[in-house]
DRENDO-1510 file (C-alpha; in Angstrom, 1 decimal, always signed):
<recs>
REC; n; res; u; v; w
REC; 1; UNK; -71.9; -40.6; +144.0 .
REC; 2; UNK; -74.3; -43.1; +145.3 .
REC; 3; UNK; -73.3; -46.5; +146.5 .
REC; 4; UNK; -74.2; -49.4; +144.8 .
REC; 5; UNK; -76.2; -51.8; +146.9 .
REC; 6; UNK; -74.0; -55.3; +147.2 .
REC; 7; UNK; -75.6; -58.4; +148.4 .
REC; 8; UNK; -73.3; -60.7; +148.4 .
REC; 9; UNK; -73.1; -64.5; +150.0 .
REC; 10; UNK; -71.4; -68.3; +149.1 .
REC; 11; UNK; -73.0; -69.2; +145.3 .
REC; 12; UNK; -74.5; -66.7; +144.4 .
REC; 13; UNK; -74.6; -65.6; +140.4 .
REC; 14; UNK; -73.8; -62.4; +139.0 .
REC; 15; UNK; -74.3; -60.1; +135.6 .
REC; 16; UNK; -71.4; -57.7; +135.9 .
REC; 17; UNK; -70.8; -55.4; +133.4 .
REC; 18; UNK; -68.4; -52.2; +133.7 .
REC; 19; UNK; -67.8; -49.4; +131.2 .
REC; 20; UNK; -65.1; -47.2; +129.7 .
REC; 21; UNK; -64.5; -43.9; +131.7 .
REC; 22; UNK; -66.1; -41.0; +129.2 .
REC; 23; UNK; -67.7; -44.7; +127.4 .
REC; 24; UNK; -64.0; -44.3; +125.8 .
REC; 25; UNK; -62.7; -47.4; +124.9 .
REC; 26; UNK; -61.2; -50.2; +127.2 .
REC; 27; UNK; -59.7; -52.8; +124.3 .
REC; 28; UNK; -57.4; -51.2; +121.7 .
REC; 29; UNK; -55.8; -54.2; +120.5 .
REC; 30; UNK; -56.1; -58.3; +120.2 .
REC; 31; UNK; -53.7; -58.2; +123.3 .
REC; 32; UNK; -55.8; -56.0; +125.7 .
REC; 33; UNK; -58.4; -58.5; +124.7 .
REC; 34; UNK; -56.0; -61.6; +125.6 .
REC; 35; UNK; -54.6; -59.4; +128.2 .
REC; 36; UNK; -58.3; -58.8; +130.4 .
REC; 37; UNK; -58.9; -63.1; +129.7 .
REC; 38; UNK; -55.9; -63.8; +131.4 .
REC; 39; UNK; -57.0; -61.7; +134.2 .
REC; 40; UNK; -60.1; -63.7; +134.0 .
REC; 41; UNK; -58.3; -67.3; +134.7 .
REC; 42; UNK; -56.2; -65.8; +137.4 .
REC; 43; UNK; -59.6; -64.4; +139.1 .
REC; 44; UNK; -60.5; -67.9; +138.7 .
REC; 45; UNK; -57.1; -70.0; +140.0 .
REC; 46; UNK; -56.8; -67.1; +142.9 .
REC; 47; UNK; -59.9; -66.0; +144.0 .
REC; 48; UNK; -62.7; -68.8; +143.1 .
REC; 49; UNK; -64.5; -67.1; +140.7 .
REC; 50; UNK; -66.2; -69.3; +138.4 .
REC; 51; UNK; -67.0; -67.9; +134.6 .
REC; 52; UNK; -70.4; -69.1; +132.7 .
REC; 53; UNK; -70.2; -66.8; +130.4 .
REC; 54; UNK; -68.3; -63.2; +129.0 .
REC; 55; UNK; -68.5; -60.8; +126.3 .
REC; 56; UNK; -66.0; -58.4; +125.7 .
REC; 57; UNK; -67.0; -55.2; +123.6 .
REC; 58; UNK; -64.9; -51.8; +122.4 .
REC; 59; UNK; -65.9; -49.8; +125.6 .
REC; 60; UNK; -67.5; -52.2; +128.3 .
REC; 61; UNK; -67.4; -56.0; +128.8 .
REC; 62; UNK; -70.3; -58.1; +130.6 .
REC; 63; UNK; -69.6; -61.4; +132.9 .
REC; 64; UNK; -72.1; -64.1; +133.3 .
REC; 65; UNK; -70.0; -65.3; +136.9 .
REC; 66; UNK; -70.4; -67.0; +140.2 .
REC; 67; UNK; -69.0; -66.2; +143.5 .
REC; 68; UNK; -68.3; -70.2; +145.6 .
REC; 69; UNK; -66.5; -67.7; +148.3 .
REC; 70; UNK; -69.0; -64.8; +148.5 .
REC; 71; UNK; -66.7; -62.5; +147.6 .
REC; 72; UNK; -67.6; -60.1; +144.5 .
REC; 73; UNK; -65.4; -57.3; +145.4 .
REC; 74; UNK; -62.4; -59.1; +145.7 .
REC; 75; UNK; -62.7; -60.6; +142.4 .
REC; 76; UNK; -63.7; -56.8; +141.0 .
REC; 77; UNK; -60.9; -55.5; +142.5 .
REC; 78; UNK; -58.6; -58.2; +141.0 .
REC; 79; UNK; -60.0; -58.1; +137.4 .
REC; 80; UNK; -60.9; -54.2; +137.3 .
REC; 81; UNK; -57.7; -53.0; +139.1 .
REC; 82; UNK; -55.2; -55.3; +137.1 .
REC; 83; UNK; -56.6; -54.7; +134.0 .
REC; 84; UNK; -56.2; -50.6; +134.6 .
REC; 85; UNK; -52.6; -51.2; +136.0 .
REC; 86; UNK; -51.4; -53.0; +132.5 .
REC; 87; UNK; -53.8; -50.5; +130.2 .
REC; 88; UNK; -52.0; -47.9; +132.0 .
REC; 89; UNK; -48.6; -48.8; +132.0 .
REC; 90; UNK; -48.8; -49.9; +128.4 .
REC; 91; UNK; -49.9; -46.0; +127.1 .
REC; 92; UNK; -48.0; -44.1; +129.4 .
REC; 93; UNK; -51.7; -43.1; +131.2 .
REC; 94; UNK; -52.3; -42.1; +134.5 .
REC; 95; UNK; -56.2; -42.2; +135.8 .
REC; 96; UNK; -59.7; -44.2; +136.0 .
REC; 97; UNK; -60.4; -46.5; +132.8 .
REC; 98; UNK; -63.4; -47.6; +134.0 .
REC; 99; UNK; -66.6; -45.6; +134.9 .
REC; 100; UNK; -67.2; -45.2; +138.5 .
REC; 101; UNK; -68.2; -48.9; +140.2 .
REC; 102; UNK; -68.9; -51.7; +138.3 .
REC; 103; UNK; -72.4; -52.8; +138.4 .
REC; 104; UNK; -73.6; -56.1; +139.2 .
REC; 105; UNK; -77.1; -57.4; +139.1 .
REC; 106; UNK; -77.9; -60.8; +141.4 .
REC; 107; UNK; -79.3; -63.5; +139.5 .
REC; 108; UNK; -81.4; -66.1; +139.6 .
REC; 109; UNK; -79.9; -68.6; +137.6 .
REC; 110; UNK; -82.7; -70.9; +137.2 .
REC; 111; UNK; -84.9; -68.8; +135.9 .
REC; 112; UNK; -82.4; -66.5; +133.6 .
REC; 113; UNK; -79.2; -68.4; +132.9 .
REC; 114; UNK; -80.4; -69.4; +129.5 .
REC; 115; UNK; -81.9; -65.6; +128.8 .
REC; 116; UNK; -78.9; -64.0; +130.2 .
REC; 117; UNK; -76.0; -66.2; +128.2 .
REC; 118; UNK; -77.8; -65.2; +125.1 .
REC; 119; UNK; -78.5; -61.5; +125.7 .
REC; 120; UNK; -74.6; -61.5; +126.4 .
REC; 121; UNK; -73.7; -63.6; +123.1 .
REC; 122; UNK; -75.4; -61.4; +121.1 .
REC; 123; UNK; -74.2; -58.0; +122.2 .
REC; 124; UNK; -71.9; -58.0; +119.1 .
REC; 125; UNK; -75.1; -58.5; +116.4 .
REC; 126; UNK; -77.2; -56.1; +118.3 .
REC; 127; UNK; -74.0; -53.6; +118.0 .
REC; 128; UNK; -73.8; -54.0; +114.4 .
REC; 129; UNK; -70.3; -55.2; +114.9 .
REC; 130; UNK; -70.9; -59.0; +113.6 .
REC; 131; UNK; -73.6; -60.5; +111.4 .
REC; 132; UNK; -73.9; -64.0; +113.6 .
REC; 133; UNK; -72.5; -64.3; +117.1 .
REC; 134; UNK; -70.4; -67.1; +115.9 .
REC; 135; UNK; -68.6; -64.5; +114.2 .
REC; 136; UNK; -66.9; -62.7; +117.1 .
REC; 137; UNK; -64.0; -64.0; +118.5 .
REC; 138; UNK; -64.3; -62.2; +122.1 .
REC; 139; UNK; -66.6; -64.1; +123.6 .
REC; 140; UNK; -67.6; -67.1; +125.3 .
REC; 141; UNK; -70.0; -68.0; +122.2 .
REC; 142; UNK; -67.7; -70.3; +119.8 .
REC; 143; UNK; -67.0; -72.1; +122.8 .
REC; 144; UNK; -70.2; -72.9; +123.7 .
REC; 145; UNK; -71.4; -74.2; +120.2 .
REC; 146; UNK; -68.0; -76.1; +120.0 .
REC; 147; UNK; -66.1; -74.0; +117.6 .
REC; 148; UNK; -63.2; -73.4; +119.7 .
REC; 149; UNK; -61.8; -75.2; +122.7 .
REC; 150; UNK; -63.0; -73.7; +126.2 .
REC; 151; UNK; -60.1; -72.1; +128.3 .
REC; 152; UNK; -60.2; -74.4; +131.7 .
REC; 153; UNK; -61.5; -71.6; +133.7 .
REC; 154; UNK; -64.9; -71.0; +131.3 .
REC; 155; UNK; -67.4; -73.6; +133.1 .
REC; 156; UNK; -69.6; -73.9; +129.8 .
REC; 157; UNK; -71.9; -77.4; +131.5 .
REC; 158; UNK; -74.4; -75.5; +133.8 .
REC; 159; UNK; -76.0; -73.5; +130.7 .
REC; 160; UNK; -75.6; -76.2; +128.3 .
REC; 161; UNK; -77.2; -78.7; +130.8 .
REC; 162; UNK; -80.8; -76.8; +129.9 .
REC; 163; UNK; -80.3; -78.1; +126.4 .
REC; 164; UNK; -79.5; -81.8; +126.8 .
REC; 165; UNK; -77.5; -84.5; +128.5 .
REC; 166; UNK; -74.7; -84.9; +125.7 .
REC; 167; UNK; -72.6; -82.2; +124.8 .
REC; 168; UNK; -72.5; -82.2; +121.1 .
REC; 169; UNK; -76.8; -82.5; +121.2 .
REC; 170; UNK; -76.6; -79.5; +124.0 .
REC; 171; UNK; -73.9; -77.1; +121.8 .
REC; 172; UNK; -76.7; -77.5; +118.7 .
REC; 173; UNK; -79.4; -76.2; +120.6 .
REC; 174; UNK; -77.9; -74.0; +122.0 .
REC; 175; UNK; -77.0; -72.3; +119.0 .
REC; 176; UNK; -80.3; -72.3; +117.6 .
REC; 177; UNK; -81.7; -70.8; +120.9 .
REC; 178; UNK; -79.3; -68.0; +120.1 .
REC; 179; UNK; -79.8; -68.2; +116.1 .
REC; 180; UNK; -83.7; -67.1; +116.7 .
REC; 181; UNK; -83.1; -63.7; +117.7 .
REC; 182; UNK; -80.7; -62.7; +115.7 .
REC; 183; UNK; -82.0; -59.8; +113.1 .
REC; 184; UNK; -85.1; -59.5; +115.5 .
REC; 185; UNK; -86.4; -57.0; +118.2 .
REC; 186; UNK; -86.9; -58.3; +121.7 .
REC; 187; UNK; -87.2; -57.3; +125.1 .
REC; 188; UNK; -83.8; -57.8; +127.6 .
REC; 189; UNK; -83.6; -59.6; +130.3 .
REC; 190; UNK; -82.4; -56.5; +132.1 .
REC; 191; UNK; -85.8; -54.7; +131.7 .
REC; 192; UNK; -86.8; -57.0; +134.6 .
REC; 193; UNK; -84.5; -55.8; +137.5 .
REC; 194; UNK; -85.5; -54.7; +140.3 .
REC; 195; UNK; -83.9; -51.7; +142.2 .
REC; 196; UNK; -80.7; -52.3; +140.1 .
REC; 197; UNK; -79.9; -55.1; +141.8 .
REC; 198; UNK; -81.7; -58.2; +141.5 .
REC; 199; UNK; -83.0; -60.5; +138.7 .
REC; 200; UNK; -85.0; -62.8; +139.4 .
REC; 201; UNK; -89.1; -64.7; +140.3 .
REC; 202; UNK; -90.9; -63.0; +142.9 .
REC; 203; UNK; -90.4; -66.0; +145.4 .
REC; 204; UNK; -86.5; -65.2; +145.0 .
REC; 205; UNK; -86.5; -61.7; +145.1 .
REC; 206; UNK; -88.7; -61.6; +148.7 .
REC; 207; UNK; -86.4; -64.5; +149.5 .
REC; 208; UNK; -83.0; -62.2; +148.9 .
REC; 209; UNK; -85.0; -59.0; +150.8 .
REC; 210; UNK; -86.0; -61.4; +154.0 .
REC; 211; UNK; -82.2; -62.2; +154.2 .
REC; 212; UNK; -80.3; -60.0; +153.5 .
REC; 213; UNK; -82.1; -57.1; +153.2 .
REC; 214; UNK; -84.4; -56.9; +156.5 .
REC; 215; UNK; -84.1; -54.4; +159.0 .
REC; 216; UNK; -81.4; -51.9; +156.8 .
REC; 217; UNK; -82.1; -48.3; +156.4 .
REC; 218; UNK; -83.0; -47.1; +152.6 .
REC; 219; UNK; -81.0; -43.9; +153.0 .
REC; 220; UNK; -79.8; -41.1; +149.9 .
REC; 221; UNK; -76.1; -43.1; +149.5 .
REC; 222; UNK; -78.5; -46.3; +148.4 .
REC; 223; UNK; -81.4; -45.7; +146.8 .
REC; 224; UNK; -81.3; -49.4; +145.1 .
REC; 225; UNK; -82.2; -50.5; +148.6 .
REC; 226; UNK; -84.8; -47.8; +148.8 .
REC; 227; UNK; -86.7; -49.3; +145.6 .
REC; 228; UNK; -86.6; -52.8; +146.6 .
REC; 229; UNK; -87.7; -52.6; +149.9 .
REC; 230; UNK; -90.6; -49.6; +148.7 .
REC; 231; UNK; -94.0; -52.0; +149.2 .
REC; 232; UNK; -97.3; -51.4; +148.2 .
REC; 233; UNK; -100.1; -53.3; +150.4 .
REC; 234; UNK; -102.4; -55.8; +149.3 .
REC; 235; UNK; -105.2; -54.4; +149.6 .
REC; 236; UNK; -103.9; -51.0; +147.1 .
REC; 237; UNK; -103.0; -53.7; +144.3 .
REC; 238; UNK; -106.2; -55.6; +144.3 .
REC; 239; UNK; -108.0; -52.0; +143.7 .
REC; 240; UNK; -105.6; -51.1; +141.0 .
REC; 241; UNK; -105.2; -54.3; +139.3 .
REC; 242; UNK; -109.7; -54.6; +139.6 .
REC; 243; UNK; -109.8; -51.7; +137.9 .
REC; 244; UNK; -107.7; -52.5; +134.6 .
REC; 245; UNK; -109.0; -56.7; +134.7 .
REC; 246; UNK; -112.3; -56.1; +136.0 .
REC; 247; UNK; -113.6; -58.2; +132.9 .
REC; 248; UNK; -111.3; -61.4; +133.5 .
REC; 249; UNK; -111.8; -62.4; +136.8 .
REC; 250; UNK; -109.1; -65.7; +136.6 .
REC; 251; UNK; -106.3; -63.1; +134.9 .
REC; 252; UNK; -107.3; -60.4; +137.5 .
REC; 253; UNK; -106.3; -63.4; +140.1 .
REC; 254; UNK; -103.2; -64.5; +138.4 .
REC; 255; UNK; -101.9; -60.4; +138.2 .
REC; 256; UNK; -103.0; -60.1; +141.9 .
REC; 257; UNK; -100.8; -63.1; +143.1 .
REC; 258; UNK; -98.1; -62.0; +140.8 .
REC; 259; UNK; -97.5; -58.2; +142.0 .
REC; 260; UNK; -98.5; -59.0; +145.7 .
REC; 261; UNK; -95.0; -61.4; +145.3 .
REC; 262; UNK; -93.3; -58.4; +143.8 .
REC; 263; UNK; -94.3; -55.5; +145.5 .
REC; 264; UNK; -95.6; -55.9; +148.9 .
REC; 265; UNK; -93.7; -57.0; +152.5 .
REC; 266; UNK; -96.3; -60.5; +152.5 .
REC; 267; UNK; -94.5; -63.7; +153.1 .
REC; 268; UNK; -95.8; -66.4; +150.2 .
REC; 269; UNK; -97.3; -68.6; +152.6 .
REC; 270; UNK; -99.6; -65.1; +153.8 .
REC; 271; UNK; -100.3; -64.3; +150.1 .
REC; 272; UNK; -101.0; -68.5; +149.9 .
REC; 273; UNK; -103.8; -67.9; +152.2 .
REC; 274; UNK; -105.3; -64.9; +150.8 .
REC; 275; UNK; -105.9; -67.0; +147.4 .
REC; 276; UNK; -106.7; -70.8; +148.8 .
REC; 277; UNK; -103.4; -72.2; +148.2 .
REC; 278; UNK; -99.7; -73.3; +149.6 .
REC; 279; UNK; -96.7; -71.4; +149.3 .
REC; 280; UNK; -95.3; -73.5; +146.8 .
REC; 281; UNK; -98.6; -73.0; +144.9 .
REC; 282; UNK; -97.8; -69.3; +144.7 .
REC; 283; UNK; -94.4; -69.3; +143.4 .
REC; 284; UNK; -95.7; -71.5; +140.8 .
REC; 285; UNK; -98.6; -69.5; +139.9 .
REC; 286; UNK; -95.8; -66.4; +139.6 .
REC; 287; UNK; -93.5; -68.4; +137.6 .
REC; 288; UNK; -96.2; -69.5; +135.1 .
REC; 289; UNK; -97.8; -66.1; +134.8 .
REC; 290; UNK; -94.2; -64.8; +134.3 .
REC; 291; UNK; -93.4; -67.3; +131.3 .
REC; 292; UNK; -97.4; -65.8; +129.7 .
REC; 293; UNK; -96.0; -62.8; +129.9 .
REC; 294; UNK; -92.7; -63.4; +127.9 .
REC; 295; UNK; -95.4; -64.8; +125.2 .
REC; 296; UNK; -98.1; -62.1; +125.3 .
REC; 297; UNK; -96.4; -58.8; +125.5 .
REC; 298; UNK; -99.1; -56.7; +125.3 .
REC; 299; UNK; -100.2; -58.6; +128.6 .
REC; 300; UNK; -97.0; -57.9; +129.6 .
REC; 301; UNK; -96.5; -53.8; +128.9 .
REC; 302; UNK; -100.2; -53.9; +130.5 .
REC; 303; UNK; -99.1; -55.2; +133.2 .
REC; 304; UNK; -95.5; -53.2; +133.7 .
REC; 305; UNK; -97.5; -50.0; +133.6 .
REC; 306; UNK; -99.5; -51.2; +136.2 .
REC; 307; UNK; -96.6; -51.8; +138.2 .
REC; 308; UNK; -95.5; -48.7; +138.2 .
REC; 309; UNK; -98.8; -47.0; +138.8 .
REC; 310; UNK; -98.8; -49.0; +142.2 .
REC; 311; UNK; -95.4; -48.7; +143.7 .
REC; 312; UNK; -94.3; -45.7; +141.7 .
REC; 313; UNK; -90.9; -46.7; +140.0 .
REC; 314; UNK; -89.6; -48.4; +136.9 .
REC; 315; UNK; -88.8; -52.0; +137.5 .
</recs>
């Protein structure tokens, strides 16, 4: 099986999510449910992990979580390996309960805490297993619109700080961010990760590859390295993307600047250059275009196929 590509340092934010061997089931019961939170707080009192947000389903579970101490598979171990210990031990079982590795996706919380907590809230309404997310008691939802009390170890104020100052104003608009999308079709987060591993703006992700990533050898045991450091150059993307956007020369700009970020080896200040503008200027530009895109999505499947045309993967 092929290893997952870990990055991890100090702070950084992770989606984890881990399945059921066989997608059996991993909660039976109320107390496998209280069982795997408790797990939860003592990952938090014993090994600094700090919770935003969790979801826990029949057959898998997702965690919205931080790492202070950089260290992700410590806190995996801890969670994962106690929670098997007790399911086993409590039906006379022997063996995996969850598939292969975890996976865990870096984040860039600025740009997809908000997108993230909800995709995880409404798991349960997407699953048909609750009408309203307010209606399922296993996870971090009712907490965060005030229905419940927080456990100690669920830090609830870095989400609910990109909905206002005071907490009962924050908690009611955060519930109608999350109310809006219930009984509708929309695209996940997730669609936008690259290489399995990282979510995040352009700026970030060539940030994450300059420092952690330079100089390590894509090889068949990690192919999630292999298709985040796969670049296209410059000049290939201006060709391709000329040839769909001919007609809109200031959108033909905006998709240039925004796949050269993505897709090719160019620092920002280089790709600043290229266009007339600073470094900062770029990120912004890719940031914007990024927030058209979530508006227009036929801009946005046009572009995606483009995407893979030019560096020959599904990101």
């Amino acid at each position: 099986m092929a290893r997952p590509l870990r990055i991890t340092y100090p702070g950084v934010f992770y989606h984890v999510t881990s399945r059921g061997n066989e997608r059996k089931l991993v909660f039976k019961s109320k107390g496998d449910r209280e069982q795997f939170l408790l797990y939860l707080e003592s990952a938090s009192q014993r090994y600094n992990a700090v919770i935003h947000a969790y979801c826990l389903m029949d057959n898998h579970y997702h965690l919205l979580l931080e790492t202070p101490s950089g260290n992700l598979p410590q806190i995996m171990r801890h969670i994962n390996g106690a929670y098997t210990t007790y399911f086993n031990v409590k039906r006379q079982r022997t063996g995996h309960l969850f598939q292969g590795r975890y996976k865990a996706i870096l984040v860039d919380m600025d740009e997809y805490a908000r997108e993230l907590s909800r995709y995880i809230h409404l798991n349960p309404v997407r699953a048909k297993m609750v009408e309203m997310p307010e209606g399922y008691a296993w996870s971090s939802y009712p907490a965060y619109i005030g229905m419940k009390k927080p456990p100690d170890w669920l830090r609830r104020d870095f989400i609910l700080g990109y909905f206002g100052r005071k907490e009962a104003a924050a908690q009611k608009e955060y519930q109608k961010f999350v109310a809006v999308l219930v009984g509708k079709k929309y695209d996940s987060p997730l669609d936008e990760v690259v290489g399995s591993t990282l979510l995040g703006s352009p700026d970030f992700i060539t940030r994450i590859k300059d420092k952690f990533l330079s100089g390590k050898t894509a090889d068949k045991d990690l192919p999630a390295l292999k298709a985040i450091t796969r670049t296209a150059s410059m000049e290939g993307i201006f060709g391709q993307v000329d040839s769909v956007f001919a007609g809109d020369p200031a959108l033909a700009r905006n998709v240039k600047m925004y796949l050269c970020q993505r897709n090719t080896a160019e620092r920002l200040q280089d790709i600043g250059v290229h266009f007339g503008i600073s470094e900062s200027g770029v990120s912004q530009a890719g940031r914007r275009f990024r927030r058209r895109m979530q508006k227009d999505k036929k801009l946005k499947r046009k572009v995606e196929k483009l995407e893979k045309k030019i560096i020959g993967r599904r990101i």
